[in-house]
C-alpha positions in Angstrom: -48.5 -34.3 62.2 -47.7 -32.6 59.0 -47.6 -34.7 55.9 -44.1 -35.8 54.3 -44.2 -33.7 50.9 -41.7 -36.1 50.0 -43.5 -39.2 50.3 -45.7 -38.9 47.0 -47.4 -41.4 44.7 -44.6 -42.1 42.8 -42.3 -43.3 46.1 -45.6 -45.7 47.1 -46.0 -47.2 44.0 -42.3 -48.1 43.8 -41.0 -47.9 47.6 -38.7 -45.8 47.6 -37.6 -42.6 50.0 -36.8 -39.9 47.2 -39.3 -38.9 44.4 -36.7 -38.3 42.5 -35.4 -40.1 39.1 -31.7 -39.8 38.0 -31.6 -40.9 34.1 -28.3 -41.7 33.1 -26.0 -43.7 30.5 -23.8 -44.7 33.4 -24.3 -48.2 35.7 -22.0 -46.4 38.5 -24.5 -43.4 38.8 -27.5 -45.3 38.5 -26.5 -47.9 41.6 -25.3 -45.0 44.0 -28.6 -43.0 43.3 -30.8 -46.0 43.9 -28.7 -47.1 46.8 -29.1 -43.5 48.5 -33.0 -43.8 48.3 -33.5 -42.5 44.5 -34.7 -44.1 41.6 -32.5 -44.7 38.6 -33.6 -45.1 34.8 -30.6 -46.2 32.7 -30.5 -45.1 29.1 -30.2 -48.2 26.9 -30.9 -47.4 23.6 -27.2 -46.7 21.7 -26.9 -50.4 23.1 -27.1 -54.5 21.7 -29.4 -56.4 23.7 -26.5 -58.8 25.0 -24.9 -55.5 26.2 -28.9 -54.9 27.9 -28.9 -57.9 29.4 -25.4 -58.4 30.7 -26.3 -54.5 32.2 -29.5 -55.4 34.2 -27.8 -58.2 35.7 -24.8 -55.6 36.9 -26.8 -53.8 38.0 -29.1 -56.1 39.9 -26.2 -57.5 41.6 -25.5 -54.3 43.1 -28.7 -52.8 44.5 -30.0 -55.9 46.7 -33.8 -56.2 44.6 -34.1 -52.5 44.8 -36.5 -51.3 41.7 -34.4 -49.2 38.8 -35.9 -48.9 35.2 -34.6 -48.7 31.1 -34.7 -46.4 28.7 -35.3 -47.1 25.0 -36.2 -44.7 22.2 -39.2 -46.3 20.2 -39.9 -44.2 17.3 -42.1 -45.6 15.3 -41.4 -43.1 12.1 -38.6 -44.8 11.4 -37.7 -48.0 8.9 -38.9 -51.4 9.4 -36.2 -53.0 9.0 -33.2 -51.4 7.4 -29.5 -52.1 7.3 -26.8 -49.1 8.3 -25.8 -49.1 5.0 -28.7 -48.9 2.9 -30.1 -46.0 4.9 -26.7 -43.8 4.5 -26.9 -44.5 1.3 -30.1 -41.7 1.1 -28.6 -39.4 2.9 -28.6 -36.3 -0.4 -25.7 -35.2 -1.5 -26.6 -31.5 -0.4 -26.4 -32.6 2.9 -23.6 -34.4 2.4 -21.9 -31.5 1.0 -22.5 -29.1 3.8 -21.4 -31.8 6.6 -18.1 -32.1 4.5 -17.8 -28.4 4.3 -18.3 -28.2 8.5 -15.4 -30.5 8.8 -13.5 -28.9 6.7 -13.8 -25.1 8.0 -13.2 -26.6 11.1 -10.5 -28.8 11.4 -12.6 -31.9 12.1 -10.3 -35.2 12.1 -11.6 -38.6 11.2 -13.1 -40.8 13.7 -10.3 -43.2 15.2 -13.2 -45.8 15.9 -16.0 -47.2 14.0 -19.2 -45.1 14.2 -21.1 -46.7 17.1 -24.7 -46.0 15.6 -25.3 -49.5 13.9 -27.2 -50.6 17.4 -29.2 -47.4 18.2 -32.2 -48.4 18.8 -34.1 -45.4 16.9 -32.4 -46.5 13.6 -35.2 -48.7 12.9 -38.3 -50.2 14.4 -36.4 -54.1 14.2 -33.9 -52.9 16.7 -35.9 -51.1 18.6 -38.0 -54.2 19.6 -34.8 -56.4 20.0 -33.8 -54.0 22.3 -37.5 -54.0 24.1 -37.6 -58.4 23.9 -34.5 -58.6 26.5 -36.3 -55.9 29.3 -39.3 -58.4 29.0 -37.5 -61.3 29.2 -36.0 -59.7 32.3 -39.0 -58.4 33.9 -37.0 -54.7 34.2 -39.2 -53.1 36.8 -40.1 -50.2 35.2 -39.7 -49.5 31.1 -39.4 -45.9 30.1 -40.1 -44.5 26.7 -37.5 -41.6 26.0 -38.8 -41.4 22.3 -42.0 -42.2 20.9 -45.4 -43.9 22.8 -44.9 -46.9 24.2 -48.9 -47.8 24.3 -48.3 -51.4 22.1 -45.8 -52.6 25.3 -48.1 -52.3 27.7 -50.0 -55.1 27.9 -46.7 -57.6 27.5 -45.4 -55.6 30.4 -47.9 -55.7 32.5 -48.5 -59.5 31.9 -45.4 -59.2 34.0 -45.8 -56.7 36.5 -43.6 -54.2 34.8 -44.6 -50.8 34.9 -44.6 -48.3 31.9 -44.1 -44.7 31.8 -44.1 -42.7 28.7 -41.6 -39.1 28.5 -44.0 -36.3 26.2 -43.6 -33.0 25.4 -47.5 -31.9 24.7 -50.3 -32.5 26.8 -52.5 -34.4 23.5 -49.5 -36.8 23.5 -49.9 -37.2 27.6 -53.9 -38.1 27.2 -53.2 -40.7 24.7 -51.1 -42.7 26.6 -53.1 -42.0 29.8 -56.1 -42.5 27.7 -54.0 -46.5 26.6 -53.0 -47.5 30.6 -49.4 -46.0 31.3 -48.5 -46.1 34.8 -46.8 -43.0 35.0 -45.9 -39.7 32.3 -43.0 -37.8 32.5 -44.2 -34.6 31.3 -41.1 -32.7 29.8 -40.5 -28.7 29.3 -38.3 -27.0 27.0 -35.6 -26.8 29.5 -34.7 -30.3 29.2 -31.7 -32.3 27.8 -31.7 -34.3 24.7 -35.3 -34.6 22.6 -37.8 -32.1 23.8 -40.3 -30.3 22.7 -41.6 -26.4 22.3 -43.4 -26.2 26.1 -42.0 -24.6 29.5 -41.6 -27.1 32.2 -43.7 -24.8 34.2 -46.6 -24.7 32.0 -46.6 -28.7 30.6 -46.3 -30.1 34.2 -49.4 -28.7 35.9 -51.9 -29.1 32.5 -50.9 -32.9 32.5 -51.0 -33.0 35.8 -54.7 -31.5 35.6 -55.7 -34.5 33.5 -53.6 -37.5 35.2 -56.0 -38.1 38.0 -54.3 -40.9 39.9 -51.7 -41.8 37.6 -48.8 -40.2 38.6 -47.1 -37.2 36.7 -42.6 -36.8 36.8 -41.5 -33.2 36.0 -38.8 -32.9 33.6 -36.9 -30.0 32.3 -34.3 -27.8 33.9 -33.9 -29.9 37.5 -30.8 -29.5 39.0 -31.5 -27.9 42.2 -34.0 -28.4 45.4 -35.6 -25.6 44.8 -36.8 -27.1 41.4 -38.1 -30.0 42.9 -40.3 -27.9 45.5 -41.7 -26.3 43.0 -42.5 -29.4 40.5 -44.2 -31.1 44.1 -46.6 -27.5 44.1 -47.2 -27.6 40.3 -48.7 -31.1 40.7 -45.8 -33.2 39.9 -45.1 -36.9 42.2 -41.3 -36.5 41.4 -39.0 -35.1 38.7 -36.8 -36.5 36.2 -33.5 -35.1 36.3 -30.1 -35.6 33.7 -28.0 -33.4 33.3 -27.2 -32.9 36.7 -25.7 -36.6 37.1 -23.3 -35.9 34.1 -20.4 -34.2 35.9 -21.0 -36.3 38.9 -18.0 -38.4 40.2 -19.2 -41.5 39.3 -19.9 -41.0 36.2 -17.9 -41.8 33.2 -18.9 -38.7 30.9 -15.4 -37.5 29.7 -14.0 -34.8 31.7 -13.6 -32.4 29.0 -17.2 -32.4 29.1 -17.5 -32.4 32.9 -15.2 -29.2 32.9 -17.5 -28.1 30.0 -21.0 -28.3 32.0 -19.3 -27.2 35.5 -18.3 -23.5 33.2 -21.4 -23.3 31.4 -24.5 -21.2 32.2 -28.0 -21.5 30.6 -26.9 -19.4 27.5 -24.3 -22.3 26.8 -26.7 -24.9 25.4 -28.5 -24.8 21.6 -31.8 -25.8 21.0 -31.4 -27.7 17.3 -32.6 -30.6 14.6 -29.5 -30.6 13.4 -28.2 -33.9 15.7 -30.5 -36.3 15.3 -33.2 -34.8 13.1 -35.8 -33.7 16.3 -35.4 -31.0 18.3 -32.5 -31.6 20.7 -30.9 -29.3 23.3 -27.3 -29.9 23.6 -24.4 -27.8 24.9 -23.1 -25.6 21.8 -20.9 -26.4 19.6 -19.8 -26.0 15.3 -22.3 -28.6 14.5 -25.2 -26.5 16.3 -24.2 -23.2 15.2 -23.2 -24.1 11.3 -26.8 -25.9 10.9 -28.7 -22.6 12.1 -27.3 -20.4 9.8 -29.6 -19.1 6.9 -27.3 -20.7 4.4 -27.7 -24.3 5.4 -30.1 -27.0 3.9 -32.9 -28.7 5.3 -32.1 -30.7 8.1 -32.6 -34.6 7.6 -35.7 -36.2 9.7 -34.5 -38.4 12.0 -33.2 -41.5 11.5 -30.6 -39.8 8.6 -29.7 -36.7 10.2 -28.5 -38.9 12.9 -26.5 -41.0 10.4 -25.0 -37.6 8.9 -23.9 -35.8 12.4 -22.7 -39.4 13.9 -19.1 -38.8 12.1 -18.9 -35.1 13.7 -19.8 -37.0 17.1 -17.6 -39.6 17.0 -14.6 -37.8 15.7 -14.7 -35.3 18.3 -15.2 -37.6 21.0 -12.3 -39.7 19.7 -9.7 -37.2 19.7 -11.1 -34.9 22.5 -11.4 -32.2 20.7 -12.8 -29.6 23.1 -13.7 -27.2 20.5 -16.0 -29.2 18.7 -17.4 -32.1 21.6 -21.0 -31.5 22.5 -23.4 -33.4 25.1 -27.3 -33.1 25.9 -27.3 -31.0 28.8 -30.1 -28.7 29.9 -30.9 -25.0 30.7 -30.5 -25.7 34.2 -26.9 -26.4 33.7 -26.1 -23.1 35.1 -26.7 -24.3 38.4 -23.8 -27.5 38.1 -20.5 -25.4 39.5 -18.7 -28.4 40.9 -18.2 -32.1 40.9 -20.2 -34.3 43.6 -20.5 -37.6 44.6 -24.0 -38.9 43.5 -25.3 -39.7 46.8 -24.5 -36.1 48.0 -26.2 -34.6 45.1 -29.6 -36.6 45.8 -29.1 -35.5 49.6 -28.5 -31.8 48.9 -32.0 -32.2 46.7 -34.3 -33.4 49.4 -32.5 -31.2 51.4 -32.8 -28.1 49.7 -36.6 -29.2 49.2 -37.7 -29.4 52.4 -35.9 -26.1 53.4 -37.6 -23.9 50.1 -41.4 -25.4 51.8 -40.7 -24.8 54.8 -39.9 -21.4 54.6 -43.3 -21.0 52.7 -45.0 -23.1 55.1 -43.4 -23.8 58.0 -41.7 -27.1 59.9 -42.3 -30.4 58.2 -41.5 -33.8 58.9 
């Protein structure tokens, strides 16, 4: 009998059906992708740890002891220690000057809430590792490291039978954390959502891949169709991370000026930029993007202070739904999002549309 080219490392070592990962910011998307056969990574990091906690156990309550993992971000070029206000206090004034000038030529209001930034968990290393104490305490089944290497939690986590997996964007940062015991990389191409770095999907899966040897490797960058995931099984991949194609879902609770935002946009639509948080960062576009690429702007901040200086922008537009200036991480393969599904059916028309793309190259499978 044929093999199941579905049934990969990645769904043995966690027992799942799908090889697939959804990371998302929302509890509702996470628990219907799990609960369809998926695997879910919620992102934790713009959160206390009381808000972790009180998370996990929502979520656990809702997936009868099926595995789902966290994200954090765990810089470790940032502060020590470091309160909100000291470090907005070095933001320079040029920079100041041209944020101020942005909101003026544009008609930015001032937030209606206060700027929820004071818990993100890449503002310094102190929070960061708050953050990281409550998914130890929990024993969260799997731990995965959006931002920075996470080679100094592994052996705490796997004291407790936690796995780790690390997201990179080169394949030198891929052999060090293979090289320190991750249980799984997440090798991400330029397509992607949110931090990424300067590599095609297509071309950073299979050279990790080449060097993982039993460890298993998760494509990211630019999934959003089966198709995508046929082709990350062939390059080498065990399963592919995927984001931006949860955003518009039902379930989830991204606003739906952005929903009608990523359903309209093709892969022109999104900006490749510093400018948000200080890394490279593909987001949809927006006057933020755009005014920070233009020959007359300063030097963009390194991160954690160009965060501070664009969280105003964010939050303002955000508050008052301000289509012309909102923005969201979404990825190149955006194009492909034309209408809003629930979860479940997006993770069925996946495996679907797998099996259908290898079997017309190689005939019936299981």
């Amino acid at each position: 009998m044929p093999k199941d080219p579905l049934r990969t490392r990645f769904t043995e070592m966690l027992g799942i059906e799908f090889p697939i990962i959804a990371f998302t910011h929302c509890k509702d998307v996470a628990v219907s992708v799990i609960n369809a056969g998926g695997f879910a990574v919620l992102g934790e990091a713009m959160h206390t740890p009381d808000e972790i906690a009180a998370d996990i156990a929502w979520i656990r309550e809702r997936i009868d002891g099926k595995p789902f993992g966290i994200d954090l971000v765990l810089p470790a070029s940032v502060p020590e220690s470091a309160s909100l206000d000291d470090m907005i206090a070095k933001i320079p004034d040029e920079q100041r000057a041209f944020a101020e000038k942005i909101k003026k030529a544009y008609d930015v209001p001032d937030p209606k809430e206060a700027i929820a930034l004071h818990q993100w968990g890449g503002l310094n290393q102190e929070l960061g590792r708050a953050q990281l104490d409550v998914l130890l305490d929990e024993r969260v089944p799997l731990i995965a490291s959006g931002l920075g290497s996470p080679a100094f939690i592994l052996d705490a986590a796997h004291e407790r039978d936690m796995l780790v997996f690390g997201l990179v964007g080169k394949a030198r940062q891929a052999k060090r954390q293979l090289e320190a015991g991750v249980d799984g990389i997440i090798a991400q191409g330029y397509d992607a959502a949110g931090h990424t770095g300067a590599v095609g999907t297509f071309s950073i899966v299979p050279e990790i891949a080449a060097i993982a040897g039993d460890t298993p490797v998760i494509a990211a960058g630019g999934v959003t169709t089966g198709q995508h995931l046929a082709a990350a099984l062939c390059l080498g991949a065990a399963g592919v991370w995927t984001g931006t194609l949860w955003l518009a879902c039902r379930e989830s609770d991204v606003d739906m000026i952005i929903k009608d935002r990523l359903i309209e946009s093709t892969n022109e639509d999104t900006s490749y930029s510093k400018s948000i948080s200080g890394m490279t960062m593909r987001v949809l576009k927006c006057p933020w993007t755009d005014e920070w690429e233009k020959p007359e702007a300063p030097p963009v901040l390194p991160t954690p202070y160009q965060m501070l200086l664009s969280a105003e922008y964010i939050q303002a537009s955000n508050d008052h739904r301000r289509a012309d200036l909102m923005t969201e991480a979404a990825g190149q393969g955006v194009g492909f999002i034309t209408s809003m599904k629930p979860a479940r059916q997006i993770l069925f028309d996946l495996v679907e549309e797998a099996l259908a793309s290898l079997e017309g190259v190689v005939g019936e499978l299981p």
